[in-house]
C-alpha positions in Angstrom: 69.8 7.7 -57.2 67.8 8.5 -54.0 68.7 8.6 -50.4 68.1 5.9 -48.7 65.8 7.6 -46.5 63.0 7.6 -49.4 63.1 4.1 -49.8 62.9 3.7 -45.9 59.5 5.8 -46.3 58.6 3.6 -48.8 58.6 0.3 -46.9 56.7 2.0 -44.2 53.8 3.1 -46.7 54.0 -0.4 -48.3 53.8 -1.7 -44.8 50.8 0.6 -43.8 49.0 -0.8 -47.0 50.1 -4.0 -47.3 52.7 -5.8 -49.8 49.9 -6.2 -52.5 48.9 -5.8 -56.1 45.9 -4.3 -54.5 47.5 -1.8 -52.5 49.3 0.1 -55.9 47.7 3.0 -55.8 46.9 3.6 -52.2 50.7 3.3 -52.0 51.7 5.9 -54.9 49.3 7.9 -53.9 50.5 8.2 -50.0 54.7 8.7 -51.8 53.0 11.6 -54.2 51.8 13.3 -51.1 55.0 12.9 -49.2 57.2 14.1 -51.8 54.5 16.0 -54.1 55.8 13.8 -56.9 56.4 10.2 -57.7 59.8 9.4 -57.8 60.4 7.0 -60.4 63.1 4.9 -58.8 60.6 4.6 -56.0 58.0 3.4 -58.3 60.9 0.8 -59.7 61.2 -0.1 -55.7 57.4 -0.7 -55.3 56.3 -2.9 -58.0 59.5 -5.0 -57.0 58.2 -5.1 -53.0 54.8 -5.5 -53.8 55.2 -8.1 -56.5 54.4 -6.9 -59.8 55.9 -5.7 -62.9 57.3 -2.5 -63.4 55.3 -2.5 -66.4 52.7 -2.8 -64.8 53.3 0.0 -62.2 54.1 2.2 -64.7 50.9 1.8 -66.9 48.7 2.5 -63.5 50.4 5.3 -62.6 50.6 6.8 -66.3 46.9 6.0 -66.3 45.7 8.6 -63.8 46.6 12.0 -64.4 46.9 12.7 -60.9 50.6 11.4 -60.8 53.4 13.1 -61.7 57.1 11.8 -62.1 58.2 15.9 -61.9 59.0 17.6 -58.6 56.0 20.0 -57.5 56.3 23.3 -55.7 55.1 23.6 -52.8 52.2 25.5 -53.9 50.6 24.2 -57.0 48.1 26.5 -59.0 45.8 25.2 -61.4 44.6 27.4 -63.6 41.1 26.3 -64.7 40.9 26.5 -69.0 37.4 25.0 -69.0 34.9 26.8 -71.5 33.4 29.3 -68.5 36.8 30.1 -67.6 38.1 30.7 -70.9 35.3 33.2 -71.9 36.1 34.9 -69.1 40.1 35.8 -70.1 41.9 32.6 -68.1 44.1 33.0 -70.7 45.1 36.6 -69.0 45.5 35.0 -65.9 47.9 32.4 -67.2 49.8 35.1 -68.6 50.2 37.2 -65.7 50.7 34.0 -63.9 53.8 32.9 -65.9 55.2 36.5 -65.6 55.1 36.8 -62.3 56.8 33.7 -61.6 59.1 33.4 -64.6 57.5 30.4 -66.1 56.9 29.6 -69.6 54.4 26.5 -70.9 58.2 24.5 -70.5 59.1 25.6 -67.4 56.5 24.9 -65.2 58.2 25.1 -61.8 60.2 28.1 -60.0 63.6 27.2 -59.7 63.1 27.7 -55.6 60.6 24.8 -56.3 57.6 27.2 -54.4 55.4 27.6 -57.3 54.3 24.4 -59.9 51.9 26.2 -62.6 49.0 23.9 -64.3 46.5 24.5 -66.9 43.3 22.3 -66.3 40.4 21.7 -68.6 37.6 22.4 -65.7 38.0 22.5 -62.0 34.2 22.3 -61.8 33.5 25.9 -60.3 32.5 27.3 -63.4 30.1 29.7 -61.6 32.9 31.4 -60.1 34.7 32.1 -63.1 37.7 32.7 -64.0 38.9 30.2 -61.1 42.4 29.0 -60.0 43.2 26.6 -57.4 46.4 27.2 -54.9 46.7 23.6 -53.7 43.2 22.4 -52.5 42.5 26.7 -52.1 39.8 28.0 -55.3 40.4 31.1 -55.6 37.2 32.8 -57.6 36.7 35.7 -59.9 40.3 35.7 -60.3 42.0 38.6 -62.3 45.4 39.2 -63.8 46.1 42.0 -61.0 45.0 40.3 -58.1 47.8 37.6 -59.6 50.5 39.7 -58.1 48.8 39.8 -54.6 48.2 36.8 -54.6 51.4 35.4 -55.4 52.6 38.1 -52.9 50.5 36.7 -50.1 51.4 33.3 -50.8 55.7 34.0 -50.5 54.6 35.7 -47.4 53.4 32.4 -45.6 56.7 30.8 -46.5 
């Protein structure tokens, strides 16, 4: 069960959008980007505010694979798989990746929820391969041993 203070930010993102059908995803979006996840129970709330099923809720946001219904870290790196990446040893990258921050392909999140590790098929840089993405950061030519720097850098800011 949330805290009551979610589903108070909730009515005032449904308010900002309006009470609609229409307004579905504007609204999931804006709670994903509050919380960097979409709480379920909050998607339950929604489609009951805004007057639809949760069925129906559920198959939007299940649709897009933008939405997740699992906490993100505060920084989320995508590792780019796509063809020019993969060529050029992303699969290194994951690797080092995962070691450095204790992850496996289960465990996708640090326990200190600071890290969320992705694989992605492209990230459409594929000139600047191997790439990873910190958040809306690409971070080019990436290698495993600037992994540790760069995860360095990034506790740092914290």
């Amino acid at each position: 069960m949330l805290d009551q203070i979610y589903y108070d930010k909730a009515d005032e993102i449904i308010e900002l959008h309006g009470a609609n059908q229409a307004s579905l995803i504007s609204i999931i979006q804006d709670i994903q980007s509050e919380y960097r996840y979409l709480p379920p129970e909050l998607l339950s709330y929604v489609a009951k505010k805004i007057g639809i099923t949760e069925a129906k809720a559920y198959s939007v946001a299940t649709f897009y694979e933008n939405f997740s219904f699992e906490p993100k870290g505060k920084y989320v790196i995508k590792v780019c798989d796509g063809t020019a990446c993969h060529v050029r040893k992303s699969t290194a990258i994951l690797n080092a990746l995962r070691k450095e921050l204790n992850l496996t392909a289960d465990k996708v999140t640090t326990d200190d929820m600071l890290f969320t590790l992705e694989t992605v098929s492209c990230l459409g840089a594929c000139g600047l391969a191997p790439v990873i993405m910190v958040n809306e950061t690409v971070h080019p030519a990436m290698t495993p041993d600037k992994v540790a720097e760069l995860i360095k850098s990034l506790r740092e800011e914290v």
